[in-house]
C-alpha positions, 0 to 999 in steps of 0.5 A, a space after each residue: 627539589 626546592 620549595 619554590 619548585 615543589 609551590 610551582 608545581 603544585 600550582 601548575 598541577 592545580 590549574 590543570 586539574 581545575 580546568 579538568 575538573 570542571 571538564 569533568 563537571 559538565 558531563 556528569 551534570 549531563 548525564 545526571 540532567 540527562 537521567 532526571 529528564 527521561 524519568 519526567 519524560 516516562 512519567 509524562 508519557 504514562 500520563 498522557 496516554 490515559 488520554 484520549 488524544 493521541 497527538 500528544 503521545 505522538 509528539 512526546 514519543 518523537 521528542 524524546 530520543 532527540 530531547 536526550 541527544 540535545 542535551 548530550 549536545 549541549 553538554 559537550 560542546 560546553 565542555 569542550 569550550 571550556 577546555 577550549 578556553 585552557 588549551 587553545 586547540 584549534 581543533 576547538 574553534 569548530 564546536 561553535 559551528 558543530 553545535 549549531 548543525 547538531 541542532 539542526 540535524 536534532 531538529 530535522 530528526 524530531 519532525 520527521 518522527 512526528 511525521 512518522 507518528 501522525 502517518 500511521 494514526 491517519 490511516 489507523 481504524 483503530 486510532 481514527 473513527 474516518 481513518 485516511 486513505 493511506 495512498 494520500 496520507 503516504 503521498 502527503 508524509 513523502 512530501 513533508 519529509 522531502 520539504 524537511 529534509 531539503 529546507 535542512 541541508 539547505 540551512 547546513 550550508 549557510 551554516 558553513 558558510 556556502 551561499 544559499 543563492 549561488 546553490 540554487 543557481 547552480 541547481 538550476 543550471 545543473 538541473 537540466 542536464 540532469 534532467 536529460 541524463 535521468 528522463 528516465 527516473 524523473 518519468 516515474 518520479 511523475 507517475 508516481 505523483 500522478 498515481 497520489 494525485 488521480 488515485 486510480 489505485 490504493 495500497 491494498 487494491 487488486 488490480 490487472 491491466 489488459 495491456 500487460 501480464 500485469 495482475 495483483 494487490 498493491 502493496 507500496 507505491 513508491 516514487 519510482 516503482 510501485 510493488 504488486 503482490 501476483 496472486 502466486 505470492 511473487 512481487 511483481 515491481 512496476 516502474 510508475 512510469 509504466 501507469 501513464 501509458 496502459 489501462 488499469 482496472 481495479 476490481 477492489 472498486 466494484 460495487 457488484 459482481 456479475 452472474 452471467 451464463 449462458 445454459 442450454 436443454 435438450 430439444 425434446 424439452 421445448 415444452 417447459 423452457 418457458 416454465 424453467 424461464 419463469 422459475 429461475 427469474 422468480 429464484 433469482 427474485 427471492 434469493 437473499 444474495 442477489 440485488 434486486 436493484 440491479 439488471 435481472 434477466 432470464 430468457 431463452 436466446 438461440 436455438 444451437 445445434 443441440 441444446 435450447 439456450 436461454 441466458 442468465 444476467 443478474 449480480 450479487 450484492 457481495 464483491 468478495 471474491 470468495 463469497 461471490 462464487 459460493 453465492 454463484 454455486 448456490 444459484 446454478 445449483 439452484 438452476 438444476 434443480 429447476 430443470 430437474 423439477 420439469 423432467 428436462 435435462 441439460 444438453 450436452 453434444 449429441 447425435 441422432 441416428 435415422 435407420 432407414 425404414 427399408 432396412 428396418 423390414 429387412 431385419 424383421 423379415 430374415 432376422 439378418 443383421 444389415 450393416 449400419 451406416 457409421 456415425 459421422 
């Protein structure tokens, strides 16, 4: 090989490393920004959560995943314009656009994360001294995250180059076929917007229905279906639809619960009902666990056919349902031994006997014994 020829190549080669060198060059200052960046962001994480305000934390915790990938972004769409400038690939000629719906994607990534963040310290006791209802804040994040998503495909395809306008004409023409094809899942999509906005029901309510074998907690409540847990552990899933055309009760809203039986004595204990009445108003007066601001009311109500009944009616200051039946064990309990106190007895089905006189002398006299009618 002349000199001329080994000057050539080396100049050749030279240019070649250059541009790959300066490849090179870009992404190692990537990784290294990329290094440097994430110690200040612990830093500033570490700092900001001896605040108290928890919105910072939120954004920089949102911020920093996609903080790093922008800057990979930005890196290598710098290195591949300069191995753009040195080849001239036409594989080059997209990182231009890559870029810029890299930054939309990075962008829409962080709002979406903060939205996360912002949701779960609304409902939080823990972060908020008047924390949300976590209905309305999940109705809220959905929309939010709908709106974002929506607005960024939208700015994806201006981006590559389709026409905004002509995409919402032909959502308009094409919605209503779509309408008639998916009535159906646009139904619960409705319900379920009707279930944020009217609230009937919370996440964490029990809930029955008297229209359908419907009876649980809530546990989520979806755009399409909203999932109750049955009282024997099995999700139940319930089209949203399904809401807009039963009743729903909503036991977890109750400001009391009820106590209400009906009690009976024996008919030999007609004496002291009135006293056993008295009694019982006045226990219920006096028990810490019944409201005293509520109807209260005992009083004798029928003659049966075997027992005297009087009724009781009053309700107690919890609405725990396991509190309520210790409360309600505590007062028929109570109830017995009223009736005890007055030598009466609770009634229970009975018959009486009437041997008739004739045969009662016929036993004296000959000591036979006569048949006795059986007991009907």
């Amino acid at each position: 090989m002349s000199w001329s020829e080994a000057s050539q190549w080396l100049s050749l080669g030279g240019n070649e490393i250059h541009w790959i060198f300066k490849v090179f060059l870009v992404v190692f200052v990537t990784l290294v920004v990329n290094f440097i960046v994430k110690i200040i962001l612990a830093r500033l994480e570490g700092q900001l959560r001896k605040t108290r305000n928890l919105w910072d934390d939120t954004l920089l915790e949102a911020a920093g995943k996609p903080i790093s990938y922008f800057l990979w972004l930005l890196g290598l769409s710098w290195a591949a314009e300069i191995a753009q400038s040195e080849s001239g690939e036409v594989i080059f000629d997209a990182v231009g656009t890559v870029r810029q719906i890299g930054v939309v994607v990075l962008l829409t990534w962080f709002l979406i994360r903060f939205v996360g963040g912002a949701e779960k310290i609304l409902i939080s006791p823990d972060k908020m001294k008047q924390p949300m209802d976590q209905t309305t804040v999940m109705a809220l994040s959905k929309i939010l995250r709908a709106s974002i998503i929506i607005t960024s495909i939208l700015v994806i395809m201006q981006t590559l180059g389709y026409s905004i306008s002509g995409v919402l004409a032909f959502g308009g023409i094409g919605g209503i076929a779509v309408g008639f094809a998916a009535k159906d899942l646009l139904a619960n999509f409705f319900g379920g917007l009707m279930i944020y906005l009217d609230r009937p029901f919370s996440v964490g309510d029990w809930i029955r229905s008297p229209d359908k074998n419907i009876e649980g907690v809530v546990e989520h409540i979806g755009w399409r279906q909203t999932c109750i847990r049955t009282f024997d552990k099995r999700p139940l899933y319930v089209p949203n639809s399904t809401f807009t055309t039963i009743s729903v009760e909503n036991p977890s809203r109750m400001t009391h619960r009820r106590i209400y039986e009906t009690l009976g004595v024996r008919y030999d204990d007609f004496a002291v009902v009135g006293k056993i009445v008295d009694d019982i108003l006045l226990m219920l007066k006096d028990h810490p666990d019944i409201d005293q601001t509520q109807t209260m009311i005992v009083n004798f109500n029928a003659f049966n056919n075997y027992s005297l009944d009087f009724f009781m009616y009053t309700f107690t200051k919890t609405t725990n349902w396991i509190e309520y039946h210790r409360v309600k064990q505590d007062v028929l309990i109570k109830v017995m031994n009223i009736i005890a106190s007055h030598g009466g007895e609770m009634a229970f089905p009975t018959q009486t006997l009437h041997v008739p006189e004739q045969i009662q002398i016929l036993e004296q006299q000959f000591g036979a014994q006569v048949d006795k009618p059986e007991m009907g």
